[in-house]
N, C-alpha and C positions, 0 to 999 in steps of 0.2 A: 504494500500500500504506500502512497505518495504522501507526505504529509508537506504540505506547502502553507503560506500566508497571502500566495500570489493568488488566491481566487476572488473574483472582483464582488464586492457588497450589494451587487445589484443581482446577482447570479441568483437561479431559483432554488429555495431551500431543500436541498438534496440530504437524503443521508451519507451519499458519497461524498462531499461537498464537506461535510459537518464531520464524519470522518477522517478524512485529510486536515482537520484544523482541530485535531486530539490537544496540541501542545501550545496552540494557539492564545495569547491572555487572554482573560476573561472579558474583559473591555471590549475586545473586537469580536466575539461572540456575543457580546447584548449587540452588537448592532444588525445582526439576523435575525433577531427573535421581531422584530417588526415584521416582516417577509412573511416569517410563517405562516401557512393555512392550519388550519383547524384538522384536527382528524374528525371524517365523517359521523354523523352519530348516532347511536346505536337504535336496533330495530328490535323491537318485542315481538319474540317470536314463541309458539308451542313446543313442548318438550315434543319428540320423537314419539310418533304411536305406540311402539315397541323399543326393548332392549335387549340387549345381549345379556346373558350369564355366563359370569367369567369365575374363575376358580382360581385359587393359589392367594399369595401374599401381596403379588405385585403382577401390573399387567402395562402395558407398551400404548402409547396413540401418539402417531407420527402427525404433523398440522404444516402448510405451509399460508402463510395469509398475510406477504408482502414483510416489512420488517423485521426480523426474527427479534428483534430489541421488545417491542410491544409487545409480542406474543406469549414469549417468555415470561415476561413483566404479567401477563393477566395470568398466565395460567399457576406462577408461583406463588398468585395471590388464592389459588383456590384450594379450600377444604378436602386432603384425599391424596392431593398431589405430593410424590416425595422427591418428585426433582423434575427439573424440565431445564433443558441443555438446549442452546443455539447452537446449530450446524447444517449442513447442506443435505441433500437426498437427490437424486433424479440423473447422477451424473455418476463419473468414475474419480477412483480413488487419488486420482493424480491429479485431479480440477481444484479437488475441494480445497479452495482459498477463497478467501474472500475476492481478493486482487482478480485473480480466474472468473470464478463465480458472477461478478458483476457486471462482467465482459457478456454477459447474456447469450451465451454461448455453447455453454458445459455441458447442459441442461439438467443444470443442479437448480433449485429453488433454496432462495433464506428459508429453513426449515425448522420444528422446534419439537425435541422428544421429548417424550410428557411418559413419566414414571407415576404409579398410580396404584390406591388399595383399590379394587373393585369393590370389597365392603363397603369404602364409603362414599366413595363417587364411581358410576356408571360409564358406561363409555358414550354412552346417549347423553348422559348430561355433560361431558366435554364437550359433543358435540354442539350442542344446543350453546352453550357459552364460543367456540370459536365462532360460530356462526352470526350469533347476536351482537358481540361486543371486540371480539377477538380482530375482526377486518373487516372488509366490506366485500362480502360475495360475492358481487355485482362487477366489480368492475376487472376487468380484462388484460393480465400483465401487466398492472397496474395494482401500487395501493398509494392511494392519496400522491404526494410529489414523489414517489419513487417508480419509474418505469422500465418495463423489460421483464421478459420471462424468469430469471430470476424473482421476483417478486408475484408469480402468479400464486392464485388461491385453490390449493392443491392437496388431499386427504391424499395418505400413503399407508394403506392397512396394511397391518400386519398378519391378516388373516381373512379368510373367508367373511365372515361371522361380520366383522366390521365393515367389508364390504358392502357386503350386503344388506348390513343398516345405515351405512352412508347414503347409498343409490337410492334406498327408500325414502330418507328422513329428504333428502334434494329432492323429490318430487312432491313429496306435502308439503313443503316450502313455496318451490313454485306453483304451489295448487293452490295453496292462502292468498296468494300475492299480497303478502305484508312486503317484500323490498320494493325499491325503484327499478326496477326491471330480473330480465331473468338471472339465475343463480349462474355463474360461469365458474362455478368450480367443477374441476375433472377430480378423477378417484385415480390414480397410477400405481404401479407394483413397488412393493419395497421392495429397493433390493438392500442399501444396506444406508445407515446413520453415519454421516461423518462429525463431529464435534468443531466447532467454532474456533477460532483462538480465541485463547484467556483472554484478551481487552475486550471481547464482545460479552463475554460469560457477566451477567449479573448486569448490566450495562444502566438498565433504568433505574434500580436501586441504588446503581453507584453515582451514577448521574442525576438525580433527580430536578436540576436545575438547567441541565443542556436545553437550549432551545427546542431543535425537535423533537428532547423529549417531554418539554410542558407542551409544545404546540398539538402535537398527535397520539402522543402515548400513556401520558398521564391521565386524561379524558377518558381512556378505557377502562382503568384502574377505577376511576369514580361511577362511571356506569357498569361494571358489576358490581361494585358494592352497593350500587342502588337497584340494580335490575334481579341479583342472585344473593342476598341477605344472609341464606342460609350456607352457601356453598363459600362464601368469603372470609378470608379470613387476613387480620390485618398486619402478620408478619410473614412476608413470602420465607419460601423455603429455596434457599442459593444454593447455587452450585458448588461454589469457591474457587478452589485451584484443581483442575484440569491433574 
């Protein structure tokens, strides 16, 4: 990754952008947070008609839904969850960098592994949370200012099972029409979870003053806590050190 000061204050607020200005003073990062757009805002939607029953201690849901910083950041906020890691999926093992990755290219996705008790959270109710608050379904290799296949809104089951509550739970969605238009997320094969670099791991907890992350990412953090009451909880569970 390029870290520069040379990107011009007028430039659209990118996470690549924001990125590249890791080491940048604080001073000249307040003056992007004007720029910002708002992350989209969230759509009240029905739990999933049905659920899966899952067994054991711990169970897997792969999510991809543009930023993995955001996505991360909601799902470490929820009841159930015992970890959720940023990293890529879609591509080979030799891509997954960020630097790669962004090149829209790889056909890896920002991607975010979500560890989990089945006991306490479902895999229906992950879903119904990435769906609602987690991104915006709707919009097409795209999420809010960050464009490119990388960033598409992308389920990666780990099984039949989720599959095939995925495919389900996406046609009662677009049968509500609660969104602004159709749902354009795909369901793709896992094949395997690459892990982020450590500067991304934890990213909106450790940031919680970065621009793009009050512009877009902190606003999902407050609409689950208003939309999912029960499933919230107010100290995420981090990753750490890799």
């Amino acid at each position: 990754m390029v870290r520069s000061s040379a990107i011009p204050l007028t430039a659209p607020l990118t996470r690549a952008a924001l990125a590249a200005l890791l080491f940048v003073p604080v001073l000249l990062l307040g003056a992007w947070q004007a720029g910002a757009r708002a992350e989209e805002k969230p759509v009240v939607i029905p739990a999933p008609s049905s659920d899966i029953a899952e067994s054991g201690p711990t169970a897997t849901a792969v999510f991809a839904g543009g930023c993995f910083w955001g996505v991360q950041g909601v799902f470490q906020h929820v009841v159930g969850v015992t970890n959720a890691v940023s990293g890529y999926s879609g591509g080979a093992a030799e891509t997954a960098t960020y630097e790669q990755t962004g090149s829209g290219t790889t056909g890896h996705a920002e991607t975010v592994e979500v560890t989990y008790d089945p006991a306490v959270v479902s895999y229906g109710q992950l879903l119904q949370i990435y769906f609602s608050v987690a991104h915006n379904p709707t919009q097409l290799n795209y999420q809010g200012p960050d464009h490119g296949t990388q960033y598409r809104s992308t389920i990666f089951p780990v099984n039949d099972a989720q599959a095939e509550l995925a495919r389900t739970y996406i046609a009662e969605l677009d049968k509500a029409g609660l969104f602004e238009g159709p749902i354009v997320t795909t369901i793709e094969p896992f094949k395997a979870f690459y892990p982020a670099e450590q500067y991304h791991q934890d990213f909106l907890t450790l940031n919680p003053t970065w621009p793009y992350i009050v512009a877009n990412d902190l606003p999902k953090i407050g609409a689950l806590k208003a939309l999912f009451p029960d499933e919230y909880r107010d100290q995420p569970v981090l990753v750490g050190t890799l």
